[in-house]
C-alpha positions in Angstrom: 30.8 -134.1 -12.8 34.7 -133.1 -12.9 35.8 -129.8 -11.2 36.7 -127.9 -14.8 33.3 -128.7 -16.0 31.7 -127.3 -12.7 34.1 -124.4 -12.9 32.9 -124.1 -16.4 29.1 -123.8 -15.7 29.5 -121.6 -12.2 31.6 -119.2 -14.8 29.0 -119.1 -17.6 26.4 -118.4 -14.8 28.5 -115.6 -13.4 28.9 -114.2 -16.7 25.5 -113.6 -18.1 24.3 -111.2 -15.0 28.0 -109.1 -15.5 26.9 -105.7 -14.5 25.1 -106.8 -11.2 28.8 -108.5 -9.7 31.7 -107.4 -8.9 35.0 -108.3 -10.3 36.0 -110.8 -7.5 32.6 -112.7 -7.9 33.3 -113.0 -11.5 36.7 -114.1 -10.9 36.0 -117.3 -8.6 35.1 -119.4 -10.9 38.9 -118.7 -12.6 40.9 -118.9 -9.4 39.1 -122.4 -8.9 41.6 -123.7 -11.2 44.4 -121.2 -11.4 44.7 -120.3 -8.0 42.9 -118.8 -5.4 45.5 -116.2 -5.3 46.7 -116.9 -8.9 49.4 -119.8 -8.1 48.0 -123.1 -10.1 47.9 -126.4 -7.5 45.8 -127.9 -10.6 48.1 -130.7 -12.4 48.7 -128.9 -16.3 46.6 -126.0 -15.3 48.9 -122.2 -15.7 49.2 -119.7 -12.6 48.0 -116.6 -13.8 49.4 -114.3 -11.6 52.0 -111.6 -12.4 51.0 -112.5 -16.0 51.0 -109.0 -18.4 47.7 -107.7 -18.9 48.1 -107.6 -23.1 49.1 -111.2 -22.9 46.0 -112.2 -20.9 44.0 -110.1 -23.1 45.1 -112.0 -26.2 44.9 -115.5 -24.3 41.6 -114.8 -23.6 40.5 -113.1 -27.0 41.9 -116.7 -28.8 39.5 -118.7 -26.0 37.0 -116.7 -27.3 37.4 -116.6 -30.8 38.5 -120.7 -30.9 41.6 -119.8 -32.6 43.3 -121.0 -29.2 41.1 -124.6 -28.5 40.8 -125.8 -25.0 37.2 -126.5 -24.2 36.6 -125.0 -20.7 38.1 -122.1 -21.3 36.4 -121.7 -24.3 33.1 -122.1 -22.7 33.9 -120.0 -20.2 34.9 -116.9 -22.7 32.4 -117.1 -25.1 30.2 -114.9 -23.9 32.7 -112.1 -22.5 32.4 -108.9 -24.0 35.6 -106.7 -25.0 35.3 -104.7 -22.0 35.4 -108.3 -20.2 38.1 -109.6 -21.3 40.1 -106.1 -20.5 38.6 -105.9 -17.1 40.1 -110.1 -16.5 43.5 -109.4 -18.2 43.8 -106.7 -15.8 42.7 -108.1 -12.6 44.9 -111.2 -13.8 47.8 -108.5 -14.1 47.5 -107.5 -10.5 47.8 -110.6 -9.2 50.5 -112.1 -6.9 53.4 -113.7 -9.1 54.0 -117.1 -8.4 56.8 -117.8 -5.7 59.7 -120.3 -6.6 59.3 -123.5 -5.1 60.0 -123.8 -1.4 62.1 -127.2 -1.9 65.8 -126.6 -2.6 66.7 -127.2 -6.8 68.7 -129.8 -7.9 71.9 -127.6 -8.9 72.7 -129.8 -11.9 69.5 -129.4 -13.5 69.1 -126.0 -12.9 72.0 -125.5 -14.4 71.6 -127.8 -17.3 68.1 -125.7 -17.9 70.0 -122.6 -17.7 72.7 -123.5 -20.4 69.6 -124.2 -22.9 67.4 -121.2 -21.4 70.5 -119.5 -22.6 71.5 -120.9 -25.7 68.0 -120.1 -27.2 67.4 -116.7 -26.0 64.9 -117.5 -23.9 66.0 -114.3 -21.8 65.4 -112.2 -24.7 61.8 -112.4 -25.3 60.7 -113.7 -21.8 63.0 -111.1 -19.8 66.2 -112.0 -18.4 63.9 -112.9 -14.9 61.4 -114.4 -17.5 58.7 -111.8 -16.2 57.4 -111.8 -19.4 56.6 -108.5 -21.3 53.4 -106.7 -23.1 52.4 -110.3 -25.4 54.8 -112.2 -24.2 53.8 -114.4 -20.7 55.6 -114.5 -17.8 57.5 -118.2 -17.1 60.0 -118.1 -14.0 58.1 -120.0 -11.4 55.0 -121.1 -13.8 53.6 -124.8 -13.3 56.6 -127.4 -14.2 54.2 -129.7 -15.7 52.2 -127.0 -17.8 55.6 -126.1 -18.9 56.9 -129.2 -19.8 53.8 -129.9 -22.0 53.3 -126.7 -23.8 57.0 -127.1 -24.7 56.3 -130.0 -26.0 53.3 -128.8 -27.9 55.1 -126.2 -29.2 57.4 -128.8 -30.5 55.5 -131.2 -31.9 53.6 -128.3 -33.7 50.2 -129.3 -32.3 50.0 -125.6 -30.1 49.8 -122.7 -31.9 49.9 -119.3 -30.6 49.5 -116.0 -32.7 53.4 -116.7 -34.1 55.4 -119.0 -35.0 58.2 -118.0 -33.1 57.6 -120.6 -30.2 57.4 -123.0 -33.2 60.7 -122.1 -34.3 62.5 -121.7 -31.0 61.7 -125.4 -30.0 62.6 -126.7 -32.9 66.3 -126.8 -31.9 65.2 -128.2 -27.9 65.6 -131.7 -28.1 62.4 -133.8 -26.3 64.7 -135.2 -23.3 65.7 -131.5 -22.8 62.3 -130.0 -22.5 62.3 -131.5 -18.9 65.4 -129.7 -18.1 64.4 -126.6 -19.4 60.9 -126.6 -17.7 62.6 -127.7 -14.2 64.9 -124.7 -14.7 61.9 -121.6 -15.4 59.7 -123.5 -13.1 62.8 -123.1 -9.9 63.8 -119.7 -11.4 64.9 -117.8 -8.4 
């Protein structure tokens, strides 16, 4: 049985007794994947920490409701309540940001990811630290790899989030800059 499946079960198990755990028992199963202390080591798998608590709220209302479609997570959220997914989004709020990686960043790239971080305003809606804001996640130091393929989802229109505005933005990001461009949020320091 794979770890996300396992995760997946241990959640749904944790969930159905809610009122008799706490918070951090209910958690486990999520920081499995995301992070013990929110910081992903799972390949394609988001760090949740320092993420804003209305954007978790709404990631995890679309997990519920299927209108956002990854199977684990909708598993996992199908049974929480309302007052669940407020009580995750906020304990996913108070969580540690993730750090910048500890190697040193190729200067070129970062500053080719810059110059196209730039040019489409990435810095508008993200924050100019790309903190993120109310609905809008937080990217500087997220998982290069999840970055790099929810760019691309957003590019070849096959992720869709409660806009279109990701939708639009990437259309003008070529493919062979998506790499760039993740490389740069992902060593954002």
């Amino acid at each position: 049985m794979n770890k996300t499946l396992i995760a997946a079960l241990a959640f749904v198990s944790l969930v159905f007794p809610a009122s008799a755990e706490s918070i951090s028992d209910r958690v486990a199963p999520c920081l499995a994947c995301h992070g013990e202390r929110g910081t992903s080591a799972t390949e394609n798998t988001p760090s949740l920490g320092g993420q804003q608590a209305p954007y978790a709220l709404i990631q995890l209302f679309m997990f519920r409701e299927k209108l956002r479609v990854f199977e684990p997570m909708n598993e996992m959220a199908k049974s929480l309540t309302d007052d669940d997914l407020r009580t995750f989004s906020d304990f996913i709020a108070a969580l540690p940001k993730p750090a910048p990686p500890a190697d040193a960043a190729d200067s070129a790239r970062m500053a080719r990811g810059e110059t196209l971080a730039k040019q489409n305003r990435c810095n508008t809606c993200h924050n100019t630290d790309y903190s993120g804001k109310e609905n809008v996640p937080r990217i500087a130091n997220q998982r290069e790899d999840y970055l790099a393929k929810t760019l691309a989802e957003y590019k070849d229109n096959s992720r869709h989030g409660y806009d279109a505005t990701m939708a639009d933005v990437m259309q003008t990001v070529g493919k062979d800059q998506i790499g760039e461009l993740a490389y740069y949020l992902a060593h954002y320091r």
